[in-house]
Each structure stands twice: as C-alpha cells, then as structure tokens.
C-alpha positions in Angstrom: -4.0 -17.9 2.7 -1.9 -15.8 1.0 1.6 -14.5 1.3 2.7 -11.2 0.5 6.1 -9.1 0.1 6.7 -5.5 -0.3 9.3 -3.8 -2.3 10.4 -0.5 -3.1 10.7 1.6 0.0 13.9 3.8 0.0 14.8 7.5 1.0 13.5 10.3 -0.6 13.5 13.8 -0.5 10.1 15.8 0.3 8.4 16.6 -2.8 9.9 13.2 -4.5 8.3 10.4 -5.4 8.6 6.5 -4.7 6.6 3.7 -6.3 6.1 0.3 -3.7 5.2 -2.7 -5.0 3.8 -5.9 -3.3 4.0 -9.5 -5.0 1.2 -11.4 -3.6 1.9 -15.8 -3.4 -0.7 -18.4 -4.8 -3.5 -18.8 -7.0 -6.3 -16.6 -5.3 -5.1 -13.2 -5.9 -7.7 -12.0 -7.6 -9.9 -13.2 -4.7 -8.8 -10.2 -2.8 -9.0 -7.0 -2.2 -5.7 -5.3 -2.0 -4.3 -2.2 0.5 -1.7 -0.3 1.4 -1.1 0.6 5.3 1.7 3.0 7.4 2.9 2.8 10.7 5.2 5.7 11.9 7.1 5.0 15.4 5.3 5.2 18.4 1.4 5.5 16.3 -0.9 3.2 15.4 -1.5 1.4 12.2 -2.9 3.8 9.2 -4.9 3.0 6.1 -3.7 4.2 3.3 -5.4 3.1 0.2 -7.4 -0.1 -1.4 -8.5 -1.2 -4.8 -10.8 -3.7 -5.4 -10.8 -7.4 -7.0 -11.1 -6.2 -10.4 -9.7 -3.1 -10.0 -12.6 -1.0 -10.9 -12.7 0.7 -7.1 -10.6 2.5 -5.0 -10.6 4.1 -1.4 -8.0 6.5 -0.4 -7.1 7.8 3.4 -7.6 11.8 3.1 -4.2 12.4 4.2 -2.7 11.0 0.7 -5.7 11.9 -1.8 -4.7 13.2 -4.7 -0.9 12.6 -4.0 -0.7 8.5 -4.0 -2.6 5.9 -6.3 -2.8 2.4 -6.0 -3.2 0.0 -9.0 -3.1 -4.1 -9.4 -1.9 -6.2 -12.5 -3.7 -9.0 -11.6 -1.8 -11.6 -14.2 1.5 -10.4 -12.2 -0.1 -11.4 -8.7 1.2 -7.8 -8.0 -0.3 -4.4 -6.5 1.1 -0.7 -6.5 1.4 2.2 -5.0 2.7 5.4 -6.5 3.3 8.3 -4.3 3.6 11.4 -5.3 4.5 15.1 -3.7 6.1 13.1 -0.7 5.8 15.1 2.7 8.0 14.1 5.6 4.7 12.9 8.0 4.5 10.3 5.4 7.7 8.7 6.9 6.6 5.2 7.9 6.6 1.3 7.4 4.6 0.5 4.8 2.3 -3.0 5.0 0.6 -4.6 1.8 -2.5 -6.1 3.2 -5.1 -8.7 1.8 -8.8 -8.3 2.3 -12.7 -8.8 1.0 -13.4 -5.3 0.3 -12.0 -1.9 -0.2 -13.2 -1.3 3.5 -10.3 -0.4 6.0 -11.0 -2.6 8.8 -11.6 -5.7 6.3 -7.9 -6.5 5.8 -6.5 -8.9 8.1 -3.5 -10.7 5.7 -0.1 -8.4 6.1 3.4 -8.3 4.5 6.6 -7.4 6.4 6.8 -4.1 5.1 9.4 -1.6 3.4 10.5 1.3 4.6 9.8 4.8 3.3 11.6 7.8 4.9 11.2 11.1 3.6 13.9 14.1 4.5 12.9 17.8 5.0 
C-alpha cells in the first residue's frame, strides 16, 4: 500500500516546460517501480514514462521521447517528471502510479493527479 500525490501541473505555453513531482507515503518506496500517466478528456488512460526501483531503467511512451524524463530521489520518497518542448496534445491529467516493473500494464497504485494544459 502506498499513497501518492502529485504536484506541479499548471498552464504553459507550447514550447514551455513544466516539471511534476509526486511524493510517494510509507516506508516501501523503493519497493516500486514508479510512472507517470495522461488522460485527456474523452480518451483513455496513456503511459507516459517509468523508472525502475533503483533508478537505473527507464521506458518512455514514443509520443514524449526525447522531450520528457522521469527521475526518483529515492531518500525524498519522491519521483519526477520534466517535460520539455510542451505540444498542446499533451494537455491532460497527469497520474503518478506505483508498480513492479517499468512495464506499462504493471502499475495498478494511482494518485489524484495534476493538471497540465498547454496553449497554442
């Protein structure tokens, strides 16, 4: 069990930038896997990105390659995600999620969210 809250989500311009963070509850952090998902209105529930336990692997969706990168501090119970060159299809809720691996469909713990809106 493990309880997680997101933070950082705000209005940008395209092109901006915007750095989430997600404080994670309890003593088994580093137990997990940690990831990043989206959800515009009316579409179904994206990955996004995923680091490892130790931090040592990553997986990124291909729509934000290159652009966004997740990181943990594991002695701050906290995860990140910096994105970069913001595009207005990556308006969306964004979920910290909780997991075994790096694998999309193994995350099953979620946050509430923040919201990110990005403006043409």
């Amino acid at each position: 069990q493990v309880q997680l809250v997101e933070s950082g989500g705000g209005l940008v311009q395209a092109g901006g930038s915007l750095r989430l963070s997600c404080a994670a509850s309890g003593r088994t952090f580093r137990t997990y896997a940690m990831g990043w998902f989206r959800q515009a209105p009316g579409k179904e529930r994206e990955f996004v990105a995923a680091i490892s336990v130790s931090g040592t692997s990553t997986n990124y969706a291909d729509s934000v390659k290159g652009r966004f990168t997740i990181s943990r501090v594991n002695a701050k119970n906290t995860v990140f995600l910096q994105m970069n060159s913001l595009k207005p299809e990556d308006t969306a809720a964004y979920y910290c999620a909780a997991g075994v691996t790096i694998t999309p469909t193994d995350f099953d713990s979620w946050g509430q969210g923040t919201q990110v809106t990005v403006s043409s």
